[in-house]
Structure formats: structure tokens, C-alpha cells
N, C-alpha and C positions, 0 to 999 in steps of 0.2 A: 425117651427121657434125655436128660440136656446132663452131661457132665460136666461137671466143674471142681477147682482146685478150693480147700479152703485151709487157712494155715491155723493151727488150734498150738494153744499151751500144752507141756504134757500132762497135766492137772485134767486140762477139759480134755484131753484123747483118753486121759486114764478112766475119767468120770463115762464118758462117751461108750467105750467099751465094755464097762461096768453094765451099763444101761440096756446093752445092745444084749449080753449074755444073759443075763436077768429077764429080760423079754424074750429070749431065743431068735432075736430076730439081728438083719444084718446092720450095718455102722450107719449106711444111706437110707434106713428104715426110720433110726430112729434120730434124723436129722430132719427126715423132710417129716415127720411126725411133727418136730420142735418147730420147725416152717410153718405147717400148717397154725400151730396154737399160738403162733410168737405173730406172725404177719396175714390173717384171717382176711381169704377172697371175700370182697365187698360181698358180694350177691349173700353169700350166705350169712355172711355177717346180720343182713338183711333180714333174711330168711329167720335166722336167729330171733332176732329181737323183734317181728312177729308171733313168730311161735310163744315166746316171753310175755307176749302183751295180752293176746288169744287166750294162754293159760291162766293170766293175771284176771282180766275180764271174766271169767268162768268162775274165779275162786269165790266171787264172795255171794252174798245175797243183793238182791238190788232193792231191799225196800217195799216192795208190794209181792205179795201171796200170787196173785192170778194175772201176770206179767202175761202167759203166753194168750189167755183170754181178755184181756183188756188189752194188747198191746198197743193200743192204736190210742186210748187215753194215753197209757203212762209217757208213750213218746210225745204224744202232744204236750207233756204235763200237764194233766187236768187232775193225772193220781200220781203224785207222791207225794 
């Protein structure tokens, strides 16, 4: 891991410690947690809004009864 200095208010050190004892965990825990959700690595970002789309796609009905036995009509559209 890469150590670094960051200069905080005592508001946000107060709030920050708060956070850190509440979750039992230590001060650099729950900072690079707020990294992770504040500045989100592309890839997974990615990954994310796949898995979103994936889940979105599955949610609803598509319209025809016998999709997996017809498939090859409904993608032509000859059935919807």
C-alpha cells in the first residue's frame, strides 16, 4: 500500500473516527472504502453497468410465450 498525507477539518477527523469506531474498523479502512465509492475503478464501473443491464434484460417479459422454441422467428421478427 502507498501511504500518503491528507489534511482533513476537525469536523471531518471527528466525523471520520466516528465512522471508523462504528464499523470497528481502522481510519485508512474507512477512507479508502470512501475512495472506492467516491472515485469507482473504470473496469468495474463497467462490470457494474453490465451486470445492471443483464439484470434489467431478465426483468421483464418480452412479449411472446414460446421465445426459447421460436427463437429464431421472434429475432427475425416474424413474431412479435
Amino acid at each position: 500500500m502507498i501511504r500518503t498525507q491528507v489534511s482533513l477539518t476537525d469536523e471531518q477527523m471527528a466525523r471520520l473516527r466516528r465512522e471508523a469506531h462504528r464499523r470497528g474498523v481502522s481510519l485508512a479502512a474507512v477512507v479508502r472504502d470512501a475512495v472506492d465509492r467516491s472515485v469507482p475503478d473504470d473496469e468495474a464501473a463497467r462490470v457494474d453497468r453490465l451486470e445492471r443491464a443483464l439484470r434489467a434484460a431478465g426483468s421483464v417479459a418480452s412479449g411472446s410465450g414460446d421465445v426459447a422454441g421460436g427463437h429464431d422467428d421472434v429475432l427475425s421478427g416474424e413474431r412479435w
